[in-house]
Backbone bond lengths (Angstrom), bond angles and torsions (degrees), N, CA, C in turn:
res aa  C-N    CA-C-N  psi(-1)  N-CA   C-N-CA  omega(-1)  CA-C   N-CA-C  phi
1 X - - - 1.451 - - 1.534 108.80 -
2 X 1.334 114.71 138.17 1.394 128.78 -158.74 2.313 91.78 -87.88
3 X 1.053 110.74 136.32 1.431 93.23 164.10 1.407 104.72 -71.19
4 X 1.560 126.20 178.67 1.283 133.18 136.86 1.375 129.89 -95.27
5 X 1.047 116.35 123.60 1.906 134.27 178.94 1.015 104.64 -59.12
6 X 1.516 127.51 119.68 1.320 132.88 167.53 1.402 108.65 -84.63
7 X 1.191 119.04 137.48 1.760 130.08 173.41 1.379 101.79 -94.32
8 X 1.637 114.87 101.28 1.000 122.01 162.53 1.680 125.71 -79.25
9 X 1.577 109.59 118.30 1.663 129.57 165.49 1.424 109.53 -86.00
10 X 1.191 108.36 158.40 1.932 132.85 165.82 1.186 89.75 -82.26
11 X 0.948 117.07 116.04 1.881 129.98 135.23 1.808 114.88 -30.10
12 X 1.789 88.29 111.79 2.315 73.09 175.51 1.091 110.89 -97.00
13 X 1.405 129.62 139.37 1.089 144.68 -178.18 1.803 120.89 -42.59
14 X 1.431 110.09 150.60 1.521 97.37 173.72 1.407 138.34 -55.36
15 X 2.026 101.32 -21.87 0.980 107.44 163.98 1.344 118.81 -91.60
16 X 1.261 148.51 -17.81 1.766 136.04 136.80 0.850 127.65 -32.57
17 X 1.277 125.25 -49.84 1.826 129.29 176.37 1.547 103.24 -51.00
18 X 1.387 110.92 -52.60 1.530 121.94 -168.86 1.756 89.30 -63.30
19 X 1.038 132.13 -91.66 1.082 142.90 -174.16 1.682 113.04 -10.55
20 X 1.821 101.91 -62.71 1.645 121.89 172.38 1.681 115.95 -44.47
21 X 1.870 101.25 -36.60 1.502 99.91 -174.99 1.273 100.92 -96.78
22 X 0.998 154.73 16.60 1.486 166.74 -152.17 1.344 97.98 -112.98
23 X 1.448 111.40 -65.74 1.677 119.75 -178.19 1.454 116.43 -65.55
24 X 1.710 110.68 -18.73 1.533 106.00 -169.05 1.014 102.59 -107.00
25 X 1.443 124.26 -2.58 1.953 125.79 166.03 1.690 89.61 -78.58
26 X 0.822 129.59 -81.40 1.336 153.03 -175.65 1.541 112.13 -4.52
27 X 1.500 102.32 -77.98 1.462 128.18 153.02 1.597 110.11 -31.59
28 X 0.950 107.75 -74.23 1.616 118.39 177.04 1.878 121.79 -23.28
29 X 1.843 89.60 -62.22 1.137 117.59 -174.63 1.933 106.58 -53.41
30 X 1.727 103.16 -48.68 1.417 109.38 -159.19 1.679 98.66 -80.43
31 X 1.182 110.60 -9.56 1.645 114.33 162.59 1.205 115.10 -65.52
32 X 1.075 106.88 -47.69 1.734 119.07 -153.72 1.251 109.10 -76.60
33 X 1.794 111.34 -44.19 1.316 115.84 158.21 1.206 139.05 -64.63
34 X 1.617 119.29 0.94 1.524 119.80 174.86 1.847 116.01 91.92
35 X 1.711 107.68 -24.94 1.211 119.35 149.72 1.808 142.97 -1.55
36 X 0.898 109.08 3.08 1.518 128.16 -145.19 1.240 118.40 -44.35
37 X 2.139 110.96 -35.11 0.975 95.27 178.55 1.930 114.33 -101.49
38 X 1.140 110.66 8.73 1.357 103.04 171.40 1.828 95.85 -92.47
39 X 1.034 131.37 -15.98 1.314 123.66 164.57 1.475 120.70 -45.93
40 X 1.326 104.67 -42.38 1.845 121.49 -141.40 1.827 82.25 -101.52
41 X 1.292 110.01 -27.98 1.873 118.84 168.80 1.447 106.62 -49.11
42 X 1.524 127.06 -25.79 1.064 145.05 -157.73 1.929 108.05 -101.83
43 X 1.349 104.35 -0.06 1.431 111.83 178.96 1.383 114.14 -124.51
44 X 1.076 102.29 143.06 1.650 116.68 -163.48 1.968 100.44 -90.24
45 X 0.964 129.52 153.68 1.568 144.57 178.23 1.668 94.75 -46.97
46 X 0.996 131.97 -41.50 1.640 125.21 -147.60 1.818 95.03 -123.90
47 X 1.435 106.54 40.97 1.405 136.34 -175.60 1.447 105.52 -47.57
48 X 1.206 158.45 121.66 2.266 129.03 144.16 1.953 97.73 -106.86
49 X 0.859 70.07 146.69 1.818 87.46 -172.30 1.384 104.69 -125.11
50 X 1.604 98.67 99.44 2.170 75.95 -172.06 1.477 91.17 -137.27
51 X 1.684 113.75 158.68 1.333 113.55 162.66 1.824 100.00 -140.97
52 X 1.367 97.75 106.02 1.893 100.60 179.31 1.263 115.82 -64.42
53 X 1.300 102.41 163.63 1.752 107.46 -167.33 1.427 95.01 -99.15
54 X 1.199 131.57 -21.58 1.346 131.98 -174.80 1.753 121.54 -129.05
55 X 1.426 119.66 159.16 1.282 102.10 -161.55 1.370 98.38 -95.08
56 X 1.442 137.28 173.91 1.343 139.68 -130.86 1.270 142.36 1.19
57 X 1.702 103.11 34.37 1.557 130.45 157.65 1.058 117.52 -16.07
58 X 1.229 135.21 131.00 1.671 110.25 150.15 1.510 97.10 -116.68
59 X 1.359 98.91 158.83 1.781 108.57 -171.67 2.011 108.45 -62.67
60 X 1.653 107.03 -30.88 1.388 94.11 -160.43 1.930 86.00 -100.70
61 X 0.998 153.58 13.81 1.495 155.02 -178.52 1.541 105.62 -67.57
62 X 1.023 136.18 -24.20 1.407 134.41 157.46 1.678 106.75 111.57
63 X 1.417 96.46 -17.15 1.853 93.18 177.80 0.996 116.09 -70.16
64 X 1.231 121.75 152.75 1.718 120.85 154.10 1.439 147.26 16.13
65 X 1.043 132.46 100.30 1.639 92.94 168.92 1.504 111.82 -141.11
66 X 1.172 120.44 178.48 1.359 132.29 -170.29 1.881 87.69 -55.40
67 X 1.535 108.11 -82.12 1.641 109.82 -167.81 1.398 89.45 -139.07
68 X 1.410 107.79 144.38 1.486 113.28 -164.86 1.880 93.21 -146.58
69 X 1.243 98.79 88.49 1.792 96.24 -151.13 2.084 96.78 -120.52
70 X 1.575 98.49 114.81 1.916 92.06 167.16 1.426 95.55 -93.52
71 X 1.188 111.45 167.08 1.371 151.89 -177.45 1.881 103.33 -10.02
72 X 1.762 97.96 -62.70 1.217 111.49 -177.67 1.154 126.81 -66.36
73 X 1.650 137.46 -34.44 1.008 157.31 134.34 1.460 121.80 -28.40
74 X 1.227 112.25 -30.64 1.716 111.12 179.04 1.219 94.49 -106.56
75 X 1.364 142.96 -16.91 1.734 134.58 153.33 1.486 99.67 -31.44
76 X 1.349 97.79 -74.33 1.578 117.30 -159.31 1.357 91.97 -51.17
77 X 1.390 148.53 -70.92 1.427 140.89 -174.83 1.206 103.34 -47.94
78 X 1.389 150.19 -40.13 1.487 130.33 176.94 1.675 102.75 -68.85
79 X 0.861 106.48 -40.65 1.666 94.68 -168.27 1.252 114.49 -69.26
80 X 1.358 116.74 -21.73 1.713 129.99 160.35 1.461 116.85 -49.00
81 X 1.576 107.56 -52.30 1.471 112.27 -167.87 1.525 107.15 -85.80
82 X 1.540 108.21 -21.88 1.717 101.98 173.76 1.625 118.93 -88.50
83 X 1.682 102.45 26.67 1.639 93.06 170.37 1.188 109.68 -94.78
84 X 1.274 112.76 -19.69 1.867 123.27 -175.75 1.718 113.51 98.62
85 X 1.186 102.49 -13.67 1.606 118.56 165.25 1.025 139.18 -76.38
86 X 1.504 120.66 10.75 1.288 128.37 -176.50 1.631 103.51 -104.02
87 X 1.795 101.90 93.08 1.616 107.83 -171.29 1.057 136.06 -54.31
88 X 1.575 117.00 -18.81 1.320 131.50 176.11 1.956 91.55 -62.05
89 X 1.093 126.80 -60.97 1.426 137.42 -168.55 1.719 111.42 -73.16
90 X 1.138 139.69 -3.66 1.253 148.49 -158.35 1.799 105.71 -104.86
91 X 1.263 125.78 63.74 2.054 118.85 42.32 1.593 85.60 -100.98
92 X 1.149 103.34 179.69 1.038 120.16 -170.31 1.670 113.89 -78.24
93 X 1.197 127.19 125.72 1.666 117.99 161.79 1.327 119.27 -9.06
94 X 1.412 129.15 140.16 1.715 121.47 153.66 1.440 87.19 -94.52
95 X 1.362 114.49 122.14 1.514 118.91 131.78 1.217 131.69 -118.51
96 X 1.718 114.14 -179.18 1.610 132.19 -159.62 1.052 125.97 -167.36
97 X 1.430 116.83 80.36 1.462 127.29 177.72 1.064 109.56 -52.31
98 X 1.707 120.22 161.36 1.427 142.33 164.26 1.405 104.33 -139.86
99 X 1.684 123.80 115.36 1.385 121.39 -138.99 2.062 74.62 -128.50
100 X 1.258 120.52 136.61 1.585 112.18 -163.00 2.212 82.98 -147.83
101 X 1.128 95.19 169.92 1.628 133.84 143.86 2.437 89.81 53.34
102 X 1.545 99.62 28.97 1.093 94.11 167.93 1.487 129.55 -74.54
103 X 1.936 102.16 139.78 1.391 130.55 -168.80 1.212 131.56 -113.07
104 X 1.196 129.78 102.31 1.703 120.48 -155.84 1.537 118.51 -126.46
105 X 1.526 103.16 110.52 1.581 105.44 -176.03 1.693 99.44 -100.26
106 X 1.207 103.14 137.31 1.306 117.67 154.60 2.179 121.00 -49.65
107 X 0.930 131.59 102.30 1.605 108.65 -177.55 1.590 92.29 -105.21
108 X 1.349 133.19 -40.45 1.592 118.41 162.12 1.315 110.32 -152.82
109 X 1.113 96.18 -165.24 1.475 105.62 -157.57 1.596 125.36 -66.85
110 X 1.684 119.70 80.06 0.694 136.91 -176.85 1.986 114.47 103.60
111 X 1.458 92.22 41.36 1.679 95.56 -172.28 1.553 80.38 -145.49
112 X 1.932 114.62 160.81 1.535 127.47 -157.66 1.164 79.41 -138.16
113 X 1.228 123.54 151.38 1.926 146.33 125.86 1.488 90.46 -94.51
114 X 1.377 117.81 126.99 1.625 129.28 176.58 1.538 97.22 -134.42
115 X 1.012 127.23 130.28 1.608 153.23 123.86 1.298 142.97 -58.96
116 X 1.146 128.50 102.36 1.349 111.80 -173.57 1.888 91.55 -152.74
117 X 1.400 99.58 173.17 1.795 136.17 -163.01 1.444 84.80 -86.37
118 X 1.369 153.92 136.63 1.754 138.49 110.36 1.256 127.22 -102.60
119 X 0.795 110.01 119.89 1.607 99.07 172.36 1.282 108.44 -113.00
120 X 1.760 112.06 132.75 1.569 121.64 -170.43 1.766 106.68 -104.48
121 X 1.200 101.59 118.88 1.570 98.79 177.13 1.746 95.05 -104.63
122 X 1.600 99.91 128.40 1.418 110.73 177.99 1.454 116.38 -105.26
123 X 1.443 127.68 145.05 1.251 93.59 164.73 1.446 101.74 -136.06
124 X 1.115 129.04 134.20 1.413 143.61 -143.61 1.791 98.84 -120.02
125 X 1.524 75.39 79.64 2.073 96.35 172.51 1.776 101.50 -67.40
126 X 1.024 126.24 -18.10 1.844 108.98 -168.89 1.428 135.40 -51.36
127 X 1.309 71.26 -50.94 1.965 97.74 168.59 0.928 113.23 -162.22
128 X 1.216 151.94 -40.76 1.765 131.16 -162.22 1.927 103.71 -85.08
129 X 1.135 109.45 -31.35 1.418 123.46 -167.78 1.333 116.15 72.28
130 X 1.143 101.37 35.99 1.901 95.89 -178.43 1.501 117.97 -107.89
131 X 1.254 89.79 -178.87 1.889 76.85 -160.97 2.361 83.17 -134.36
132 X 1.585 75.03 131.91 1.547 100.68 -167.16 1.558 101.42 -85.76
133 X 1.445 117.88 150.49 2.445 115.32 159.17 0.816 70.90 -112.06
134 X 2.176 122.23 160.21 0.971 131.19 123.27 2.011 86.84 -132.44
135 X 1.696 77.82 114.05 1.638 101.75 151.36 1.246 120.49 -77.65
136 X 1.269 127.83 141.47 1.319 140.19 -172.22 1.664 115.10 -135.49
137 X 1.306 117.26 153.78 1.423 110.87 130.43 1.451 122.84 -146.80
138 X 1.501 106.47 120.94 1.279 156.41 177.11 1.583 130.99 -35.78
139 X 1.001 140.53 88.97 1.858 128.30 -165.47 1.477 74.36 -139.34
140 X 2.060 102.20 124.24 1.125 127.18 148.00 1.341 108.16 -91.93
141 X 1.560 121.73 177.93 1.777 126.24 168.40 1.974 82.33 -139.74
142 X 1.333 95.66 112.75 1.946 116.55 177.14 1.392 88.00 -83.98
143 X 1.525 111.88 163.69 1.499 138.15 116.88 1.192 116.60 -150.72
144 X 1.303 82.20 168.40 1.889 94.04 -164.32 1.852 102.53 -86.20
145 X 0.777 130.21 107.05 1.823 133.34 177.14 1.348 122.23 -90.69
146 X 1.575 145.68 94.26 1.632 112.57 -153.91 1.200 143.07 58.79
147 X 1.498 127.88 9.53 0.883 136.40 -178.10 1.321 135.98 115.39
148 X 1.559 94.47 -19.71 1.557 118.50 -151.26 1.785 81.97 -122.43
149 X 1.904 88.30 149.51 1.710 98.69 165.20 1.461 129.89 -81.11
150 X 1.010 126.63 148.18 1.908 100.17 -178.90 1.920 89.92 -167.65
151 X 1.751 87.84 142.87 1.815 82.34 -159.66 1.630 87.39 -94.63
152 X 1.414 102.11 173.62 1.737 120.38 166.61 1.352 122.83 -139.08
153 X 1.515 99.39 28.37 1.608 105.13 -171.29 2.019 101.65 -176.97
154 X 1.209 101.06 114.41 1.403 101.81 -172.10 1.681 99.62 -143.61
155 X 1.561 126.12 93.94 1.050 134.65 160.68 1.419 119.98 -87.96
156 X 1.653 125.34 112.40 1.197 127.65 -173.31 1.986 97.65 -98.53
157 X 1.365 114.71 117.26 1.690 130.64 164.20 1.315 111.22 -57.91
158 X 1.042 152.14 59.63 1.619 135.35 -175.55 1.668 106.49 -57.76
159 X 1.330 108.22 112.28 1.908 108.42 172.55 1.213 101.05 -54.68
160 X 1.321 146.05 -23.24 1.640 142.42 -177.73 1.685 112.47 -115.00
161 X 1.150 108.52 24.78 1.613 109.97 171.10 1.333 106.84 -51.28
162 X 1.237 134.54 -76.86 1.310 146.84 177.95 1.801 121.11 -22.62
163 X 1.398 92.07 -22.57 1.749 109.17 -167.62 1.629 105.23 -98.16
164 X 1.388 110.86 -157.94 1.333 118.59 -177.70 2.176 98.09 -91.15
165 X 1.333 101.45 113.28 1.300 91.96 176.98 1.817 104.47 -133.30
166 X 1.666 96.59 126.05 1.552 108.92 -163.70 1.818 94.57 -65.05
167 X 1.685 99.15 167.89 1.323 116.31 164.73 1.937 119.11 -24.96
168 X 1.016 104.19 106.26 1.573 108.70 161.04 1.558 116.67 -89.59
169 X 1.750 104.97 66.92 1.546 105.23 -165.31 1.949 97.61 -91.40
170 X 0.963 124.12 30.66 1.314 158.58 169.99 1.674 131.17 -110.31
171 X 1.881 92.52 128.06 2.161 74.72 163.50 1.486 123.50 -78.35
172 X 1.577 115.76 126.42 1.309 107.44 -170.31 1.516 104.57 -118.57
């Protein structure tokens, strides 16, 4: 019988956790509100923004993906959504995250791999009036910069990637 190798993590402090969930209410909030560019204030230069179309994706595998966005590329999508012209969004969605079952490893000194549950309830006032879930699960990569938190790595899981999934003319 083979033992099993435990993968030893640092324990984050009470004040990291606080800190870690601080940024992911935060974040959440400036989504939800349509906010985009104090959102995108919230991303570091060496940014990946990805959401795979399939489950055990990896971002550099060459397939597909939902949005597969560096730094510069998700500029350009905020500056899209802050003209007010992006018709799919015109008024804008109400949404409302519920951010659950968050996990926070230390990887160095003063940087997070975080995990967590979201589920985005949309509700899409434009025209159809319907109201959208997208369950997720979520792994940011934090560091701390100046004082301040700011992510450089934001992979969104869609549980229904694989399926029919409408326009994400939104940060989700």
């Amino acid at each position: 019988m083979i033992p099993q190798v435990k993968r030893l993590r640092k324990m984050v402090t009470i004040e990291e956790r606080l800190r870690v969930e601080e940024f992911l209410f935060k974040e959440a909030r400036l989504a939800d509100e349509s906010r985009y560019s104090e959102w995108e204030a919230l991303a570091e230069d060496d940014m990946h923004y990805w959401v795979p179309a399939e489950a055990g994706q990896d971002p550099d595998d060459g397939r597909i993906s939902i949005l597969n966005d560096n730094r510069t590329r998700l500029a350009t999508r905020i500056r899209q959504l802050n003209t007010g012209v992006r018709h799919a969004q015109v008024p804008p969605s109400r949404m409302c995250r519920i951010i659950s079952n968050v996990e926070i490893e230390t990887i160095a000194d003063g940087e997070y791999f975080v995990r967590s549950n979201v589920v985005l309830y949309e509700y899409r006032i434009q025209a159809d009036k319907e109201m959208e879930v997208w369950p997720a699960r979520v792994e940011h990569k934090l560091r701390m910069r100046d004082g301040e938190m700011k992510m450089f790595s934001k992979h969104i899981l869609l549980l229904n990637s694989e399926g029919p999934v409408r326009g994400l003319s939104f940060i989700i």
